[in-house]
C-alpha positions in Angstrom: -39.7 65.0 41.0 -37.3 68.2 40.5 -33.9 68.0 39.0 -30.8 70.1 38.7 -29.7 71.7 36.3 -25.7 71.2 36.4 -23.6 74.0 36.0 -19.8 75.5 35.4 -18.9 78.8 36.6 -15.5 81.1 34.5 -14.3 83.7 36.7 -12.1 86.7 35.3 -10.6 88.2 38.0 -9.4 91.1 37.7 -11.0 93.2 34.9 -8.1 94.7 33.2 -7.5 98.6 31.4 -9.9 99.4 33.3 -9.6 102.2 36.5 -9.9 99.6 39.9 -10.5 96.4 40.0 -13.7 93.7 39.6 -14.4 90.2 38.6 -16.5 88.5 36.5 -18.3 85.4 36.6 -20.1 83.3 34.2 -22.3 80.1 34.3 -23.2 77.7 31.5 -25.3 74.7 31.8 -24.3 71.2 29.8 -25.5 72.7 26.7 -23.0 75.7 27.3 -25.7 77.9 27.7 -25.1 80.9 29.7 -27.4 81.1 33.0 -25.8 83.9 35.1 -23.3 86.6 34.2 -22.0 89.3 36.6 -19.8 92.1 37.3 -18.7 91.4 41.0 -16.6 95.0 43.0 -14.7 92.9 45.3 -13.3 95.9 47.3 -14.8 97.8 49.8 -15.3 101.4 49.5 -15.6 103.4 53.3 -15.7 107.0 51.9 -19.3 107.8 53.9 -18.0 106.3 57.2 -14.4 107.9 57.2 -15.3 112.0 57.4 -18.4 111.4 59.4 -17.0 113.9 62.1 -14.5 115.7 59.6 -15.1 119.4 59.8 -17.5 120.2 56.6 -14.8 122.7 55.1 -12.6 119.7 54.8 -14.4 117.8 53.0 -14.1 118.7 49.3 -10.3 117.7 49.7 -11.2 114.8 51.5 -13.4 112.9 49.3 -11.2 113.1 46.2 -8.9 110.5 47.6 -11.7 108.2 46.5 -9.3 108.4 43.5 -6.3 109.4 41.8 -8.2 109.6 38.1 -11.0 111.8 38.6 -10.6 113.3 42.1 -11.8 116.2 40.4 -15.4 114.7 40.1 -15.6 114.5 43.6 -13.9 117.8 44.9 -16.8 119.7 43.0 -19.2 117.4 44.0 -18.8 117.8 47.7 -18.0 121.6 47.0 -21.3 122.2 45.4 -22.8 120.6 48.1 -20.6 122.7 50.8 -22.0 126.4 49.2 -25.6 125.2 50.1 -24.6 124.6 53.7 -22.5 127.8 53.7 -25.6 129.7 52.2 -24.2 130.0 48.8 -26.8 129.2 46.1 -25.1 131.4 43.4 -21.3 132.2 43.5 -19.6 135.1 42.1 -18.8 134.9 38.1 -15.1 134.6 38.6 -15.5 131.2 41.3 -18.6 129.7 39.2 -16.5 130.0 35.9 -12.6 128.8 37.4 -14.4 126.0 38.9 -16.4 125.0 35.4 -13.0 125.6 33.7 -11.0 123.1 36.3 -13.9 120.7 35.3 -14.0 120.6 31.6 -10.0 120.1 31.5 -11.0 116.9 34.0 -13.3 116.0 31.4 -11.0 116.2 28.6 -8.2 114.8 30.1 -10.1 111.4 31.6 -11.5 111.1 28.3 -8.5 111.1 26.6 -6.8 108.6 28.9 -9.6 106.4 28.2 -10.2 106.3 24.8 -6.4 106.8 23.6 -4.6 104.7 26.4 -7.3 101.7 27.7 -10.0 101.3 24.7 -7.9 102.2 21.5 -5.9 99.2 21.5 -9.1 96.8 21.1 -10.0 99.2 18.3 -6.8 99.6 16.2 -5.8 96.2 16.8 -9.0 93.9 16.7 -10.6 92.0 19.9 -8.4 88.8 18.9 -5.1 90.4 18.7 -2.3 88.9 20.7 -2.8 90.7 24.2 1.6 91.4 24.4 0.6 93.6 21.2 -3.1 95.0 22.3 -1.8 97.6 24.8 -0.9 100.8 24.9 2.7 100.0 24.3 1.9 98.1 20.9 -0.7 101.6 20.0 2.9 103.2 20.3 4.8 101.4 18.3 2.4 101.1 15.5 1.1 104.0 15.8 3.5 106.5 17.6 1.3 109.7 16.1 -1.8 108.4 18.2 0.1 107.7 21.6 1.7 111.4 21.5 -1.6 113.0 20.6 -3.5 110.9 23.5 -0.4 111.7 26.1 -0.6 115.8 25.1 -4.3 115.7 25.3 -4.5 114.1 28.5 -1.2 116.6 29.8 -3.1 119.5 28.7 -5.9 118.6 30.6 -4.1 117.9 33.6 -2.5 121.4 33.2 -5.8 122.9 33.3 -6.4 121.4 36.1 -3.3 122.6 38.0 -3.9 126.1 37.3 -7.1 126.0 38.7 -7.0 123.7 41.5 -3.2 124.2 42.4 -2.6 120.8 41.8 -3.1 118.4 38.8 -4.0 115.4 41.5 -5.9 116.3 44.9 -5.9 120.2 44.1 -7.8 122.5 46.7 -8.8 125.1 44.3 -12.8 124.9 45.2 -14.2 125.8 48.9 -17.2 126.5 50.2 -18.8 129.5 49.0 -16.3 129.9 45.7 -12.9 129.5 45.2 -9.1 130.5 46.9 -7.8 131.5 43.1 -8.2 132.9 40.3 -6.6 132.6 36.6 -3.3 135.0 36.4 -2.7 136.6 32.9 0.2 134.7 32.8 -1.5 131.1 33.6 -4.0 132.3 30.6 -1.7 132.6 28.0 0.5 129.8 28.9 -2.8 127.3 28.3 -3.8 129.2 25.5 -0.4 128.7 23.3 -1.2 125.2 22.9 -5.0 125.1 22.2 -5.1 125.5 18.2 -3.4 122.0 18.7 -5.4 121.1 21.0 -8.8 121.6 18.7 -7.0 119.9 15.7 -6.3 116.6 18.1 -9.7 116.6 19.8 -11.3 116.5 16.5 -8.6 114.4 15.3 -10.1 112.2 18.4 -13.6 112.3 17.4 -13.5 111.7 14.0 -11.5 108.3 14.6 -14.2 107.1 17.1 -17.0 108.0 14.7 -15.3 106.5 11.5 -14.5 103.2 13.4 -17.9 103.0 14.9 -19.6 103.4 11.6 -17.4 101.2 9.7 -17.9 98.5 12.0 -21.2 99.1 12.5 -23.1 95.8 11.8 -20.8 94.3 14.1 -21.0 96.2 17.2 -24.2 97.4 16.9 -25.5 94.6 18.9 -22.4 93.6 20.4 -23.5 93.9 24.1 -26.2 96.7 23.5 -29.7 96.7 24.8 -32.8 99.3 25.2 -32.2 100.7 28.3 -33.5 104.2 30.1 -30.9 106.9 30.1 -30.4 109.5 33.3 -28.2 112.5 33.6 -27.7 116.6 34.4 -29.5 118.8 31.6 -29.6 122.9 31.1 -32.5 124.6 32.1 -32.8 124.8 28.5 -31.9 121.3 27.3 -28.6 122.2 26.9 -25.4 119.7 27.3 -23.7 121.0 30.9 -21.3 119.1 32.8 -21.1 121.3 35.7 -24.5 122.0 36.7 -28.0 121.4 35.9 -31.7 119.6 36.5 -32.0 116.0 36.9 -33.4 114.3 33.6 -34.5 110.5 32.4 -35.5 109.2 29.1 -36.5 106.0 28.7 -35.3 103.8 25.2 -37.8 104.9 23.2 -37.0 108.6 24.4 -40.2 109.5 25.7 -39.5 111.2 29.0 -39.6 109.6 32.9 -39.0 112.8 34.3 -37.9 116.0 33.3 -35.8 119.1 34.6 -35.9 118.1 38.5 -34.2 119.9 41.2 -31.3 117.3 42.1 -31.5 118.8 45.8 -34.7 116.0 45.4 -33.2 113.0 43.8 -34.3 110.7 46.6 -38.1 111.0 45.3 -36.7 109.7 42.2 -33.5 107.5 42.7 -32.9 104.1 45.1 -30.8 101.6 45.6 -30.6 98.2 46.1 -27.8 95.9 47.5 -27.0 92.9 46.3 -24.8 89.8 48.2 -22.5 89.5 45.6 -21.6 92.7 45.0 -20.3 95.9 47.1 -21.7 98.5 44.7 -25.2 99.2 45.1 -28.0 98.8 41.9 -29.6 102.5 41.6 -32.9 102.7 39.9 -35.8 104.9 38.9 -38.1 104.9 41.9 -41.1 105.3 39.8 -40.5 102.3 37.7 -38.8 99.8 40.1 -35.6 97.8 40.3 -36.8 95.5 37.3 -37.3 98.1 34.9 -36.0 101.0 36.7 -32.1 101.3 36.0 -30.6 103.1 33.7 -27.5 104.6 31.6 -25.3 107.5 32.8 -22.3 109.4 31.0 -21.4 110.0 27.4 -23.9 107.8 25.7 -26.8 109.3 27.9 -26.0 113.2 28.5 -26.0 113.2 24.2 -28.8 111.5 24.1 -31.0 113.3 26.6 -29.4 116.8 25.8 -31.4 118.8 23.2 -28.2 120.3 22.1 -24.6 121.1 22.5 -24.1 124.7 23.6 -20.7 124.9 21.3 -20.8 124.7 17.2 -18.3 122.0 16.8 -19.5 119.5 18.8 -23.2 120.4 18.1 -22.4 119.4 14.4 -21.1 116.0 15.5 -23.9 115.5 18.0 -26.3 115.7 15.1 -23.9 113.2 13.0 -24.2 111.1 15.8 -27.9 110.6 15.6 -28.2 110.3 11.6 -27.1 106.6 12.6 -30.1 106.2 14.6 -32.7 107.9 12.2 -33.1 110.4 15.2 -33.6 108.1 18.1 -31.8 107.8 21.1 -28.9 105.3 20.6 -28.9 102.6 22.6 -25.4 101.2 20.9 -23.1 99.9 24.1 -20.1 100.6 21.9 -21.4 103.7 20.3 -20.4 105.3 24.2 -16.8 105.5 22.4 -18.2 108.0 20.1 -20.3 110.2 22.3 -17.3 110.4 24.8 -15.1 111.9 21.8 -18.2 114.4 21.0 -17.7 115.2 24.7 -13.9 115.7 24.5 -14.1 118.0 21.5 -17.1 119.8 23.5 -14.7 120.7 26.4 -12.0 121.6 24.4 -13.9 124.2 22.7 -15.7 125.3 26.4 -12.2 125.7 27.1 -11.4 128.0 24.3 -14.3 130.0 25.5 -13.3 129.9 29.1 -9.7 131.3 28.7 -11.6 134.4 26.7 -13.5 135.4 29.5 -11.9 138.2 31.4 -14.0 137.2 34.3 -11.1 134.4 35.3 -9.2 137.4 36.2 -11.6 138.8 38.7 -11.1 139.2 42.6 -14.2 138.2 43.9 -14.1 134.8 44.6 -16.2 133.9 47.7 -20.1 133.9 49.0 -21.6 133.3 52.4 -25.2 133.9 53.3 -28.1 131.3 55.6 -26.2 128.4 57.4 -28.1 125.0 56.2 -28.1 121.3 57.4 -28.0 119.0 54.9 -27.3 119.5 51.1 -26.6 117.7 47.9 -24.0 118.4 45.4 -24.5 117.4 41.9 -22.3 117.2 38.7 -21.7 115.2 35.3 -18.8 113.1 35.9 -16.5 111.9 33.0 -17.9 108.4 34.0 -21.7 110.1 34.4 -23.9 111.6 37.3 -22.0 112.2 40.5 -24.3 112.4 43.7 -22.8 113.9 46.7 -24.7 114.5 49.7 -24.3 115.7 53.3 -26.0 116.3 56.9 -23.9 118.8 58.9 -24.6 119.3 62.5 -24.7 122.9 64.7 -20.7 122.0 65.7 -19.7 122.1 61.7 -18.9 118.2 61.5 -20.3 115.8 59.2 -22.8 113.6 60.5 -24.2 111.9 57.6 -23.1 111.1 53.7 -24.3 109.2 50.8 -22.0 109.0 47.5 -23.8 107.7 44.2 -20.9 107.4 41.7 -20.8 107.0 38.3 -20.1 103.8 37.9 -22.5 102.6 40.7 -24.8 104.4 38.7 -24.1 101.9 35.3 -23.6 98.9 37.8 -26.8 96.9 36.3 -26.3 97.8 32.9 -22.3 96.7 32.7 -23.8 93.6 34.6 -26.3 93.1 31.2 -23.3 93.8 29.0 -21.5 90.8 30.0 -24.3 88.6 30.2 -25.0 89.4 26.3 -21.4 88.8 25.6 -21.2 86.0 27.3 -23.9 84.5 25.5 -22.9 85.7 22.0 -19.1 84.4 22.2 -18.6 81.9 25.1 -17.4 78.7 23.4 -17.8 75.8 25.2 -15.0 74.8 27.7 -12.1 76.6 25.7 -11.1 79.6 27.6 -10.1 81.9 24.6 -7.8 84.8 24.9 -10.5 86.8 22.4 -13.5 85.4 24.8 -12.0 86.7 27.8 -11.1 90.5 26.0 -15.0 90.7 24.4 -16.6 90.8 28.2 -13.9 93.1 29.1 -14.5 95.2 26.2 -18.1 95.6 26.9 -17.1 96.6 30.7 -14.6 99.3 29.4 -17.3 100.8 27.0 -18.4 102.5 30.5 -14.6 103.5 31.5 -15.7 102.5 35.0 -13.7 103.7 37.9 -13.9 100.7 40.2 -11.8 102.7 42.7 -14.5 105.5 43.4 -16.6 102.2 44.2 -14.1 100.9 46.3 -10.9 100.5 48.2 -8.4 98.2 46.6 -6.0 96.0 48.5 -3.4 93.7 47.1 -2.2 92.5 44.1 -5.4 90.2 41.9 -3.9 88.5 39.5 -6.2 87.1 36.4 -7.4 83.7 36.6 -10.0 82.3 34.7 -11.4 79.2 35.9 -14.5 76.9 34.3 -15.4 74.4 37.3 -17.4 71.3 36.7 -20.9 70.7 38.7 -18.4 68.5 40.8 -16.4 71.3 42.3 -13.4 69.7 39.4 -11.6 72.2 37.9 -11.9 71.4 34.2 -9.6 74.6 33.0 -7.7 77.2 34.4 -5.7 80.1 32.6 -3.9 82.7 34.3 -2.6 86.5 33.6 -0.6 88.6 35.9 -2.0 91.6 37.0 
């Protein structure tokens, strides 16, 4: 004789501060137990079925409308991916070094918007505090220094970004084979009046992450953290490099999966899975399995799997980073705050470097060589590993794509985030203000970009609803979007 087990199910609907939108639902039994927790993408994301056709040299300004935060991402992505079928393996210095300089101002603005405008208000305001305070409005109010230096960061990155792709949003500065610009004298020195600033904020940025992370420490070093394997690009010579790179995985413990693979091969070593009740896929290590297979991508994994930091600054702080692990890699869920600041002082100082480099001033800025098929472009994300990947037929169109975002890419491990919160902090059937911020706080740790998942439609507000093994609704609370 079986019997059921009776159950409630909370939704949150949407996720909010975060780029896109999701839901979450949670389970509990009688005893308020939590059985299920997940992260549902509601929207639909048709990216791989609209250019199929497209001309390939239309692509890299195509797929950036995936979105408006880091079209960037994508543009190099699919351009990377374009040079191989154009024949161009290795582009000139001045196309290789405008596109790694459009890049790291992507980098440093996203990661400004998200630590500074979505993540800083749980931070400087506590996970309980009233929500018409815990905003980005209250962070300038209280704190009008902070909002100004997060605004200027983020602007300065965007600036970078228009002088090297034309545009700040949906620029067309990369095509295949290299690049249609280069860096005017003028364009140089304009960026370069405001980067002494620029350092002083960034590290401004990174030693507020790192001090509230270590003073907090015992509290949110297990809040929604677990061992998981970590995945992202590395140097040939185990340097940090958000542009280009070998495929790498570590598991917890740091003992390596694999090591320094061509990513033109990343289907001998990454699947997916699909799931009904979600429309992001599950990637996972082939080797190990869906089970045990998945892994971490962005901040928290490219500084633990990098040997080092290729610039002094952040090097120093990447080495801070891991005196609170005794050396190990940091498996922390809200220790990805930290590394993302390492990473923003890191670009801001590749930066520096970049606008030094009389080689943005050259005239050579496109290759052709051997006409290929099909192709992958690779690149570190702000959000983590970025697969792009094409088939091109003999009429130049687009016959095939797959797209493995970032986000996809930390799908499982945000779905294990809530499910530890969940169980640490639900409370019965009280739906709690501070409840409902803690699984949302655990999401935003990623910065996921639901909209590179996705394709969202309408307006979602967010309604939280626990529903009795009857179908009874036994509370409801509701937020507008």
């Amino acid at each position: 004789m079986s019997t059921s087990i009776r159950t409630q199910t909370i939704v949150i609907e949407p996720v909010t501060r975060v780029e896109g939108h999701g839901k979450v639902t949670i389970q509990v039994d009688e005893q308020r137990r939590v059985r299920q927790a997940r992260l549902h993408i509601v929207e639909f994301r048709g990216f791989e079925r609209f250019i199929q056709g497209r001309p390939f040299w239309e692509v890299p300004v195509l797929v950036q409308r995936l979105c408006g935060i880091c079209p960037v991402s994508h543009h190099l992505a699919a351009a990377k991916a374009m040079d191989l079928i154009v024949g161009a393996p290795h582009l000139t210095p001045t196309a290789e070094k405008m596109r790694r300089l459009m890049h790291y101002g992507q980098m440093l603005q996203s990661h400004a918007l998200h630590f500074f405008h979505l993540c800083s208000p749980d931070f400087l305001f506590g996970f309980d505090a009233d929500p018409a305070v815990r905003n980005i409005i209250g962070v300038a109010k209280r704190f009008p220094e902070l909002a100004v230096q997060g605004v200027m960061l983020r602007k300065y990155g965007q600036e970078v970004i228009k002088a090297t792709a034309g545009k700040k949003i949906h620029g067309t500065g990369a095509i295949p084979g290299g690049v249609n610009k280069n860096l005017s004298i003028a364009e140089r020195d304009a960026l370069l009046k405001d980067l002494d600033q620029i350092m002083t904020w960034s590290e401004g940025a990174l030693a507020l992450a790192r001090d509230i992370t270590l003073k907090h420490l015992d509290e949110l070093a297990g809040f929604g953290s677990f061992e998981s394997n970590h995945l992202s690009l590395v140097r040939g010579d185990g340097a940090m490099d958000f542009y280009h790179g070998n495929l790498c995985a570590i598991d917890a413990k740091g003992r390596p999966i694999f090591d320094q693979v061509d990513y033109q091969r990343y289907l001998d070593y990454i699947a997916e899975e699909v799931r009904p009740w979600s429309y992001m896929k599950f990637p996972f290590i082939r080797s190990l399995g869906p089970e045990t297979g998945w892994y971490r991508v962005g901040p928290l994994a490219r500084v633990n799997l990098c040997r080092f930091i290729p610039t002094p600054n952040a090097e120093t702080a990447r080495k801070e980073f891991f005196e609170a692990t005794g050396g190990r890699p940091n498996n922390m869920t809200m220790a990805y705050h930290w590394a993302r600041m390492i990473e923003l002082l890191h670009a801001a100082e590749v930066i520096r470097d970049l606008l030094h480099d009389p080689d943005l001033q050259g005239t050579d800025l496109v290759v052709r060589g051997e006409r290929r098929a099909e192709a992958v472009g690779l690149i570190e994300a702000p959000r983590g590993t970025l697969v792009h990947h094409y088939v091109v037929n003999e009429r130049d169109q687009v016959v095939r794509c797959n797209l493995i975002v970032s986000t996809t890419n930390n799908n499982t491990p945000m779905n294990r985030a809530v499910e530890r919160v969940a169980e640490q902090y639900l409370n019965g059937v009280e739906i709690t203000e501070g409840l409902l911020n803690r699984i949302e706080v655990a999401i935003r740790a990623y910065d996921p970009c639901l909209s590179c998942a996705t394709h969202a439609l309408g307006q979602m507000p967010l309604i939280v609803e626990i529903v009795g093994p009857d179908g009874a609704v036994l509370a409801r609370r509701t937020r507008d979007a």
